[in-house]
C-alpha positions in Angstrom: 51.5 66.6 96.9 50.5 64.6 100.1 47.1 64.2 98.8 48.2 62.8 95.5 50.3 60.5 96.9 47.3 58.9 99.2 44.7 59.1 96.2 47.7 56.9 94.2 48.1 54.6 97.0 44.9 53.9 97.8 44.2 53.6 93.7 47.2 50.7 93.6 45.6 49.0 96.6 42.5 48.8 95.3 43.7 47.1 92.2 45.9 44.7 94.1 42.5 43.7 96.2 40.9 43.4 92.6 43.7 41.3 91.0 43.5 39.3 94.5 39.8 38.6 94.0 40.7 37.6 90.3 42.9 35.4 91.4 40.8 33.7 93.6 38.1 33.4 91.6 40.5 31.6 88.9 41.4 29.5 91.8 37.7 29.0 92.5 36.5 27.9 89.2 39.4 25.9 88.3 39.3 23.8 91.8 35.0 23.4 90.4 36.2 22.5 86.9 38.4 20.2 88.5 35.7 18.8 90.9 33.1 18.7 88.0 35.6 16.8 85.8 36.5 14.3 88.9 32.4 13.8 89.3 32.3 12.9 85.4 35.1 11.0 84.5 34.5 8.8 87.9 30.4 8.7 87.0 31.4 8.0 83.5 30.3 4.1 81.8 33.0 5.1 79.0 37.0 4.8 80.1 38.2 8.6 80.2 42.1 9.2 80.3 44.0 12.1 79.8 47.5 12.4 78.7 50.6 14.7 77.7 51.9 15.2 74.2 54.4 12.4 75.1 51.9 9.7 75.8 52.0 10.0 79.6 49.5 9.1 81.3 48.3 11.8 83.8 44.7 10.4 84.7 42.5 7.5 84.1 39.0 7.1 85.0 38.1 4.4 87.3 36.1 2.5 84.4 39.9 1.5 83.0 40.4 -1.0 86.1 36.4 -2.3 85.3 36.4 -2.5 81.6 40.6 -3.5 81.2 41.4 -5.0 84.6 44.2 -2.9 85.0 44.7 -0.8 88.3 45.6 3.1 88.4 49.4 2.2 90.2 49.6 -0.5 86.8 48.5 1.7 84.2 51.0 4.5 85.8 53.8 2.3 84.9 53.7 2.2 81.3 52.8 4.3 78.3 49.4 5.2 77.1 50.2 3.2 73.7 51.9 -0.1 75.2 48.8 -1.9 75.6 47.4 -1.2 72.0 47.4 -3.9 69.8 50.6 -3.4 67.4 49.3 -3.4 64.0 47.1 -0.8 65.4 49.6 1.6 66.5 50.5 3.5 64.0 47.5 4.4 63.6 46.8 5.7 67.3 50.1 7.3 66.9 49.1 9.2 63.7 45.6 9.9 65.3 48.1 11.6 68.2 50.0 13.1 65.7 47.4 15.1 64.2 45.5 16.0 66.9 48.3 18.2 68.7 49.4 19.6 65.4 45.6 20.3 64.0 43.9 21.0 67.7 41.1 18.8 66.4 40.6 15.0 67.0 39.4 12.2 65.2 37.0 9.1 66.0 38.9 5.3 65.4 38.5 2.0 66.4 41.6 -0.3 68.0 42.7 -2.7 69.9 43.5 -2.8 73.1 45.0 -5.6 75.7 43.1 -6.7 78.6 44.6 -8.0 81.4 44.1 -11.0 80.9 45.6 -11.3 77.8 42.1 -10.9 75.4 41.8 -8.1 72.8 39.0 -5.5 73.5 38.0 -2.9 70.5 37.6 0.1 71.2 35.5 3.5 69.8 37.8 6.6 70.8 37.8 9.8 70.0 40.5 13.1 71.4 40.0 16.2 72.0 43.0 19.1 73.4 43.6 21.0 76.1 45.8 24.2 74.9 48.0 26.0 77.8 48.2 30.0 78.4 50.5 30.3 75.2 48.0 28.6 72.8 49.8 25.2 72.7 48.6 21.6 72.8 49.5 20.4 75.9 47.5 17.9 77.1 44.9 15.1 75.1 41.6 14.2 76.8 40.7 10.7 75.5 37.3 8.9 75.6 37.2 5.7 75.0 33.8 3.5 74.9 34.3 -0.7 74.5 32.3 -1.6 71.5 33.6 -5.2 71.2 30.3 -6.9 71.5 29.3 -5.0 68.8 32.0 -4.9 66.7 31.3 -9.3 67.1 27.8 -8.7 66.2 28.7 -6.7 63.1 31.2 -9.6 62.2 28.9 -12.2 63.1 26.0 -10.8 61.0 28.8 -10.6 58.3 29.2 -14.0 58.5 26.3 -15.0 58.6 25.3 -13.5 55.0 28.0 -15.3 53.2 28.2 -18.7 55.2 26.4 -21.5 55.5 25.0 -21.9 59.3 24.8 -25.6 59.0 28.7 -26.3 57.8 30.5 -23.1 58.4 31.0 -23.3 54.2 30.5 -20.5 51.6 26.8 -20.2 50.7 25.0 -19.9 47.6 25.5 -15.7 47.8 29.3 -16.1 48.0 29.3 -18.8 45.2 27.8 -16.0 42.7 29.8 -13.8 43.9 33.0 -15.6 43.0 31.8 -17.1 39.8 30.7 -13.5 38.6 34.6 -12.1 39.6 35.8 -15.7 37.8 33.5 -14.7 34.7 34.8 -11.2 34.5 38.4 -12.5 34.5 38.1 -15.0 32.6 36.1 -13.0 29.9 39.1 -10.4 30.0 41.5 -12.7 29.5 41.2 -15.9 28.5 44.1 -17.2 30.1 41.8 -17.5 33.5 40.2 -20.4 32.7 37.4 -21.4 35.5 35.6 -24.8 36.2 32.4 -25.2 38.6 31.6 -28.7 40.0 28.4 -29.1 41.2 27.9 -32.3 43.8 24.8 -33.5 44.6 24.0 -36.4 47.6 22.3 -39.3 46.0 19.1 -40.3 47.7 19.9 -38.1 50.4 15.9 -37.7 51.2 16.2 -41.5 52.2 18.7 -40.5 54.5 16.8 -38.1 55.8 12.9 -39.7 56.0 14.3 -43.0 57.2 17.3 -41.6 60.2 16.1 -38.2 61.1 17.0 -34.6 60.0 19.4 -34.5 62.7 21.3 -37.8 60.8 20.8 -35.7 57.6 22.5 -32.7 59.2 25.4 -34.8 60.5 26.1 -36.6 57.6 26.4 -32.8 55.7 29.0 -31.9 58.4 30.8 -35.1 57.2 30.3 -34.4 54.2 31.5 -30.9 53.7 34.5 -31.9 56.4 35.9 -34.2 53.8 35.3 -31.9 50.9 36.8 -29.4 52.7 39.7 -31.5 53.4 40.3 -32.9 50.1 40.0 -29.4 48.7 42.7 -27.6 50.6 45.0 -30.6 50.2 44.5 -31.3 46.9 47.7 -30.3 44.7 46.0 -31.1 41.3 45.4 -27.2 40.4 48.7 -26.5 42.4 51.2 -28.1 39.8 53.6 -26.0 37.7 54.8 -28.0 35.3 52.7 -26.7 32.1 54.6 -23.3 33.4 51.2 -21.9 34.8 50.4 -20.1 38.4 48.6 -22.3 40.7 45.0 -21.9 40.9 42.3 -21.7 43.5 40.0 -24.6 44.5 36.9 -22.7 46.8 34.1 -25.1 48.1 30.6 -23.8 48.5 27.0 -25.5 50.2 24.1 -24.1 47.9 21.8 -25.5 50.1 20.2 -28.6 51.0 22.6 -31.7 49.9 24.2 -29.5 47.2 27.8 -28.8 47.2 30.0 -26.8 44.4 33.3 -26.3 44.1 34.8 -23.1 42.1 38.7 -24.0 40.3 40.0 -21.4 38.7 42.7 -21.6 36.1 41.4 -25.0 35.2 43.5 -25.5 32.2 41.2 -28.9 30.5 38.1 -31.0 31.0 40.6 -34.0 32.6 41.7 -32.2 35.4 38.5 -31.0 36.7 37.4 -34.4 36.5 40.6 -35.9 38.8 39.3 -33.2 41.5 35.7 -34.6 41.2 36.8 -38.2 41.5 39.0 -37.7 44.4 36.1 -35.7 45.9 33.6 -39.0 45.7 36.1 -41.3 47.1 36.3 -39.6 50.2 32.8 -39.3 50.5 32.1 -42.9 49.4 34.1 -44.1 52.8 31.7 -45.1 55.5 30.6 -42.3 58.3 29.2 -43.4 61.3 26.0 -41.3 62.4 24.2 -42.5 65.7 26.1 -45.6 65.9 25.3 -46.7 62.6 27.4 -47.1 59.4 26.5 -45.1 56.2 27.7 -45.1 53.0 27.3 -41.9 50.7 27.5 -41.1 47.1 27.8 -38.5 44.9 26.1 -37.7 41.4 29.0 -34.6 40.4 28.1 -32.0 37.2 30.8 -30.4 35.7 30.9 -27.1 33.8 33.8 -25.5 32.1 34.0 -21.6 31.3 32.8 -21.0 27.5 32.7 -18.2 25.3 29.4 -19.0 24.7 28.3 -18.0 28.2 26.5 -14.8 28.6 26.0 -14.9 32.3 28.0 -16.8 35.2 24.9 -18.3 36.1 24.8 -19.8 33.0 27.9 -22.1 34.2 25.7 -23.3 37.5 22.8 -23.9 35.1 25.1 -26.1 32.6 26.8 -28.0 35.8 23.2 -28.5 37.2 22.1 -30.2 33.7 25.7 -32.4 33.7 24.5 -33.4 37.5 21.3 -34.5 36.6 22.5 -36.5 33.7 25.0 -38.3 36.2 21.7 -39.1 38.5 19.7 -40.0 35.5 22.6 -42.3 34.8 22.6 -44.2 38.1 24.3 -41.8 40.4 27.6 -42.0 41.7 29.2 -40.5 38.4 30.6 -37.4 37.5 29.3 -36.0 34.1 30.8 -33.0 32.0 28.4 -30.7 30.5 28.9 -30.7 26.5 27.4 -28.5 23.6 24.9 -31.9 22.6 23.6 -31.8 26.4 23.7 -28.0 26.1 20.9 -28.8 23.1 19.4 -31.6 25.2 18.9 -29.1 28.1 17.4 -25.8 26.3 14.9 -28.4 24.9 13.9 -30.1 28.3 13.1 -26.9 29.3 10.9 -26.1 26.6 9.2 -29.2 27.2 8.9 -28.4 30.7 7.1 -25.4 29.8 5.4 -27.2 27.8 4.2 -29.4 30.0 2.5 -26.5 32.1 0.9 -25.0 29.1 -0.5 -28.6 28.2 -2.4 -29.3 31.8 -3.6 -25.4 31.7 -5.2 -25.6 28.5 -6.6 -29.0 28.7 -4.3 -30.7 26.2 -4.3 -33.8 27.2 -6.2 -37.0 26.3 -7.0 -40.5 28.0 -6.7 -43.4 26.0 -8.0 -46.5 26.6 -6.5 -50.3 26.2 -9.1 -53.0 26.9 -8.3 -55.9 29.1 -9.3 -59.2 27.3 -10.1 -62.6 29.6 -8.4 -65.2 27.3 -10.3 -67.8 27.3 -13.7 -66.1 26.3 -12.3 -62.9 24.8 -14.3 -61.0 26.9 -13.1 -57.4 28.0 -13.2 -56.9 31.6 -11.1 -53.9 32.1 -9.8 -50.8 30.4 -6.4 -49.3 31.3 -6.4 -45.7 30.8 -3.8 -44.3 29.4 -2.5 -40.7 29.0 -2.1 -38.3 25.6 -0.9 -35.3 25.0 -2.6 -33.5 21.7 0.2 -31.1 21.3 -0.8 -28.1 19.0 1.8 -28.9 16.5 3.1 -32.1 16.7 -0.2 -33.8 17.7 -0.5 -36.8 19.5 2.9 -37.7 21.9 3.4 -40.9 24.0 4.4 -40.5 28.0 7.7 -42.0 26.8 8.5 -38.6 25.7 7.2 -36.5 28.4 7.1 -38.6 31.3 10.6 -38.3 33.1 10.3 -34.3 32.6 6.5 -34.2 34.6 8.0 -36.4 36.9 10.9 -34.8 37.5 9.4 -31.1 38.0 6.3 -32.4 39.9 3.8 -31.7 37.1 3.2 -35.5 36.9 0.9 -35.6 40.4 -1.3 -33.0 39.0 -1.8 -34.8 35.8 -2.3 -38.1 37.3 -5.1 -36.6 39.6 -7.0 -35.3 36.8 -6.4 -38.3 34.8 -8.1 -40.8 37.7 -10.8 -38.5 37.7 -11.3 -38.2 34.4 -10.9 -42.0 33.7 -13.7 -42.4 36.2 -15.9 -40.0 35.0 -15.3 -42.0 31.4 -16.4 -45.1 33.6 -19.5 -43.6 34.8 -20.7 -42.2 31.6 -20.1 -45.7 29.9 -22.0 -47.4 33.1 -25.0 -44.8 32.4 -24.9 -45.9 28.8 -25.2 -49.5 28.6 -27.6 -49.5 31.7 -30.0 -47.8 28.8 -28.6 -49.6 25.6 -28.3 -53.5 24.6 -25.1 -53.5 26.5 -27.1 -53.8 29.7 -26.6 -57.6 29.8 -22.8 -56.8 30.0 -20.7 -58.1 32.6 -19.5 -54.6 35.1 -16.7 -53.4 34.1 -13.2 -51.6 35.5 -11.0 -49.3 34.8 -7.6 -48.9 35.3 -5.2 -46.4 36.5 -1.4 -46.3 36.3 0.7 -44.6 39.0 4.1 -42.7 38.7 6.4 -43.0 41.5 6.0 -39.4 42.6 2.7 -39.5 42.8 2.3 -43.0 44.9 4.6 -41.2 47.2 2.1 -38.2 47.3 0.5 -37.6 50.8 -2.4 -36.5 49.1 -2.7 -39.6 46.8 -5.2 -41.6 49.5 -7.9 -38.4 49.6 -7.2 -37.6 46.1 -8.8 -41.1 44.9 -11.4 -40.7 47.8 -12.2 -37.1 46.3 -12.6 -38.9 42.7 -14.5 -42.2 43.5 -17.2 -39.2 45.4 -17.4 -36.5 42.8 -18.2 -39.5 39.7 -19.8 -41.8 42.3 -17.9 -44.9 41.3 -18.0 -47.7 42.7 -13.8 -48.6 44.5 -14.5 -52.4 43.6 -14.5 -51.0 39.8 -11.1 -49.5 40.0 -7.7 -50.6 39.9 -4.3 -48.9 40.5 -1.4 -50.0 38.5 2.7 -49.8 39.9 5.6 -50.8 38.6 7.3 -53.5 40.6 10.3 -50.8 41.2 8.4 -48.0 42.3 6.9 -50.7 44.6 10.1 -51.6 46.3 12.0 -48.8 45.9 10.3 -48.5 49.7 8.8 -51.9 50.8 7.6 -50.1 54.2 5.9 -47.2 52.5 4.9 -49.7 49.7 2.8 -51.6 52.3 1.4 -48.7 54.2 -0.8 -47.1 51.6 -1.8 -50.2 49.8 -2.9 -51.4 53.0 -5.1 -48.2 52.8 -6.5 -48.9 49.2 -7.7 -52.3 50.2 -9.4 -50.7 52.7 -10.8 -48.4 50.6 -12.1 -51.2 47.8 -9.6 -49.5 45.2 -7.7 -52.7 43.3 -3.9 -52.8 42.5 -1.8 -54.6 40.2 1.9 -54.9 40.2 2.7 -54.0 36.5 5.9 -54.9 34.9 6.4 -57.9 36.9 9.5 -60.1 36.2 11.5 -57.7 35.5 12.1 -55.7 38.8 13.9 -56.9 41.8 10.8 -57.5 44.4 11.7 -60.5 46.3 9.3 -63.0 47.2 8.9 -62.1 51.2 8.4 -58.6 49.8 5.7 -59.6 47.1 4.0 -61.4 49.9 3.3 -58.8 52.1 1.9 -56.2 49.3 -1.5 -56.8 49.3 -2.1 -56.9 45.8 -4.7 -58.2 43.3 -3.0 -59.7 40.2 0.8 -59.0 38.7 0.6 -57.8 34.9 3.6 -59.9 33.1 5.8 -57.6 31.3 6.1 -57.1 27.8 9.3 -57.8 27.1 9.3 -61.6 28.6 5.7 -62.3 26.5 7.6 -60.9 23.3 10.8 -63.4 23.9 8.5 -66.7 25.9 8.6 -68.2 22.4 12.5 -67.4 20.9 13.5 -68.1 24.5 13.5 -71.3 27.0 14.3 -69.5 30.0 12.2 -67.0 29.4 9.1 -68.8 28.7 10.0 -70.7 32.1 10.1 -67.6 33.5 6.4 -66.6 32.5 5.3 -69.9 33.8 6.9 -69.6 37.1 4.9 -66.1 37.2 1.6 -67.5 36.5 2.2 -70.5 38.5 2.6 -67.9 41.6 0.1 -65.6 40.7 -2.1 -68.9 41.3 -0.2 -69.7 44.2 -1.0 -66.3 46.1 -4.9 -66.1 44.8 -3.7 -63.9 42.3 -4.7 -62.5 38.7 -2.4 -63.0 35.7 -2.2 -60.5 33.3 -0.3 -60.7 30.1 0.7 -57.4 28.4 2.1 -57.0 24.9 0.1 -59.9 23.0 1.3 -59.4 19.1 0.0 -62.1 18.1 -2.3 -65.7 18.1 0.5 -67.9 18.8 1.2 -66.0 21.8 -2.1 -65.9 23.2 -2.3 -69.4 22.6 0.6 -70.1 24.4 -0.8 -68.3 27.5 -3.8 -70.2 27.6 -1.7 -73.2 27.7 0.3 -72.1 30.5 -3.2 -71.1 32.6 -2.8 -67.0 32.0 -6.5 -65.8 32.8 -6.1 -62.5 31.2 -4.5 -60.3 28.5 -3.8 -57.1 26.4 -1.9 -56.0 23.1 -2.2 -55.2 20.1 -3.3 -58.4 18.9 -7.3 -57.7 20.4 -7.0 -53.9 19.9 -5.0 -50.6 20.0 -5.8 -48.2 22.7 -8.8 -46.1 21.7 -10.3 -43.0 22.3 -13.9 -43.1 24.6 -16.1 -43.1 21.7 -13.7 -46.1 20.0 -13.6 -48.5 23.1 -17.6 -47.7 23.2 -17.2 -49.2 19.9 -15.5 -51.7 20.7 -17.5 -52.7 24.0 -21.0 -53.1 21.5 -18.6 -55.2 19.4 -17.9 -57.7 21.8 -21.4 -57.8 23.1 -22.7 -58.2 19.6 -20.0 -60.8 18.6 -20.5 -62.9 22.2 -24.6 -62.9 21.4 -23.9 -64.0 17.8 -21.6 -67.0 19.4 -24.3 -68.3 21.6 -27.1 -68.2 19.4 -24.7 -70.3 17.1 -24.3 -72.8 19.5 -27.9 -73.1 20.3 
């Protein structure tokens, strides 16, 4: 019995040295878990905090006091959730919630306070730590500060639905809330919608004569005041036809383009208040680099239809109300209408038109003769452009012109038609070099420029390109502008006829008497005659003042060693008159029609054979 009870004594001693070396080793590990953790959390960029189930805080990692501000004694003082933003915690609370109940965290963002009083966002995510009866009892929480990139995110949000320049809506955002106005208002027509579309008149002045910093500035201003006028405006905000107020939302669709969304526009009238309000703001001076400037704006105005398919076909109806304000003067407001609708689906046909004409070589050159009065001599053709449409045959520029102009179409046209008019030239030179024309006095042709293409960079080398490739002579060609497009910018006006004279190439101020070039301004364009317009040669006779007028023309034509040109000559009487008043030079219907080449070849033997058959009458 003795040895049993040693053999059990020794037995329960060797499991108390066992459950002693357990022990320790618990001990052990947890004092290296708890080292390792220490090493971490105090290594660690991202804040790491670790908590009870009541929100206590029982450790934070030193990168609280770097990221937060806040020391470990201050963050002991107060709960885990006190600093967190309040419409955020709920949420945290809910997150806490869970994860005790569940055992398994969640990843959210929220706000936290810093110490100094700014809100930092934060990425966090929780994970338990159970006791020895299988409880939650502790939360480890990492937390990593992502507000720079939650900014960045916002930013770039920004940034693809504002304008960078003015801070407004853009173009994107504009769809977007005309496509939710369209669907409402297609669902229910009590959601009425009207778009304004404002556009800057002659903001490119603005801009080529101050600086694109200038033109910047006055957009700020610009979209400042709209902005203002906008938010204030109570015209949508009345209740007195018992509806809900509506919404007025200003856009920048780019350059000087401005719209403005109101939904629940009940009529045409009311739209039309907003868009007048809007241009007298704008029309009050702004001062950009100590200067004074005065802006318009040209406003198109769309309402919602039935008829509307697409909400982009409300922009394209307020863009074709706009233009008819410019077209109009500027400074107007215009509402788009079923009869513009009409006027607009055929401008673009003709604009398409227009592109299918210059591809396939549809058009034509006509050519007027210039006539010297007093010997009916021709000394000049004017060329003139055709189009040969396939089924409506030959059309005038009066119908065409303002749509090439307008999309650009008219420069390439009026490059080929100088090079065409002085391949005509040459071909006609070549001819009566070889026929009994040679005795002929040289002749000229003439070229009329638009305003576009006068403004053209490329205008100067274009003509330099022609006069090369047909190997005319510059003396034998001659220019013609309007006396508007020629002071619509006196400075540019100067520069490039300065340049032609150089060149060789004539010019004549066409139209003149009618425009509003003053006589310092006429002075320095270095010009070679003025053509008198058509309308004072129809009226010289019917009208005094008129016929004063043309006199006072000639008489300073003379005065500046310049040509006088008549246009419009109907009939004898009016010729005659000219000759009286000392006009060297003419055209009209009275000598001839304008001609096709092989006509005004005609026409050029005529005049040689008639002029031989005069002198040999006076011999």
């Amino acid at each position: 019995m003795a040895e049993w009870f040693w053999t059990a004594l020794g037995a329960l001693a060797l499991i108390v040295i066992c459950e002693e070396l357990r022990i320790y080793k618990i001990h052990r590990a947890s004092r290296t878990n708890e080292e390792i953790f220490r090493i971490v959390t105090e290594n660690a960029a991202d804040m790491i905090a670790l908590v009870d189930v009541k929100g206590r805080r029982l450790y934070n990692s030193p990168s609280y006091k770097r990221i937060l501000g806040y020391s470990p004694a201050e963050l002991g003082e107060t709960s885990a959730f006190e600093q967190i933003h309040p419409d955020d915690r709920f949420r945290v609370l809910d997150a806490a919630r869970e994860a005790r109940e569940s055992g398994i965290g969640q990843q959210l963002d929220y706000r936290i306070k810093h110490k100094d009083g700014s809100w930092r966002v934060l990425e966090s995510i929780a994970s338990t730590i159970r006791d020895n009866k299988g409880r939650v009892a502790k939360l480890v929480i990492v937390n990593r500060d992502i507000t720079d990139r939650k900014h960045a995110e916002q930013q770039l949000e920004h940034n693809l639905f504002h304008d960078p320049l003015t801070g407004l809506l853009n173009r994107r955002s504009c769809l977007d809330r005309l496509q939710s106005a369209f669907v409402r208002s297609r669902g229910d027509s009590d959601h009425p919608y009207a778009l304004l579309l404002a556009n800057v008149d002659h903001f490119k002045v603005f801009n080529e004569s101050m600086g694109s910093a200038a033109g910047d500035e006055i957009l700020m201003e610009i979209s400042r005041r709209i902005g203002a006028c906008v938010s204030k405006d109570d015209t949508f905000n009345r209740r007195d036809r018992g509806q809900t107020s509506s919404d007025a939302v200003l856009f920048r669709l780019g350059g000087d383009e401005f719209t403005i969304l109101l939904e629940g526009s009940p009529d045409p009238s009311d739209a039309m208040r907003v868009a007048k309000r809007v241009q007298e703001v704008v029309a009050a001076p702004l001062i950009t680099q100590l200067r004074g400037v005065r802006v318009a704006l040209s406003i198109g105005i769309a309402l919602s239809t039935p008829e509307h398919t697409r909400p982009e076909d409300v922009l394209k109806d307020a863009d074709v109300a706009m233009r008819r304000a410019k077209a109009l003067g500027g400074s107007r407001c215009e509402v788009f209408d079923e009869a513009m609708h009409t006027r607009a689906v055929g401008r673009l046909k003709l604009e398409s038109d227009l592109r299918t004409a210059l591809t396939h070589q549809q058009f034509r050159v006509y050519y007027h003769p210039v006539i010297q009065l007093y010997t009916r001599r021709i000394v000049s053709f004017e060329a003139l452009l055709r189009w040969e449409h396939p089924t409506q045959g030959l059309i005038s520029p009066y119908h065409f012109i303002e749509a090439a102009e307008d999309t650009g179409i008219l420069v390439s046209i009026g490059h080929w038609l100088i090079v065409e008019a002085c391949r005509q030239l040459r071909e006609w030179q070549t001819d009566n070099a070889t026929s009994d024309s040679a005795n002929q006095e040289p002749m000229n042709i003439t070229v009329n420029v638009s305003a576009r293409q006068f403004a053209d960079a490329r205008l100067v080398n274009d003509l330099q390109d022609a006069l090369q490739e047909t190997g005319i002579d510059p003396s034998h060609l001659q220019l013609e502008i309007t006396e508007t497009i020629a002071a619509a910018d006196p400075k540019l006006t100067v520069t490039i006829l300065s340049h032609l004279k150089h060149m060789g190439v004539g010019v004549i101020l066409d139209d003149f008497g009618t425009g509003s070039t003053s006589l310092r301004g006429l002075r320095q364009f270095p010009v070679d005659a003025l053509k008198i317009d058509r309308s004072l040669v129809r009226e010289m006779q019917s009208d005094r003042a008129t016929a004063d007028i043309v006199e006072l023309i000639i008489t300073l034509a003379h005065k500046m060693s310049l040509k006088a040109i008549a246009e419009g000559i109907e009939t004898s009487r009016q010729m005659e008159r000219l000759l009286e008043l000392g006009c060297e030079f003419g055209q009209g219907y009275y000598f001839s029609q304008p001609l096709d080449a092989k006509g005004a070849q005609r026409f050029m033997r005529q005049q040689v054979a008639a002029t031989r058959a005069s002198t040999a009458a006076a011999k």
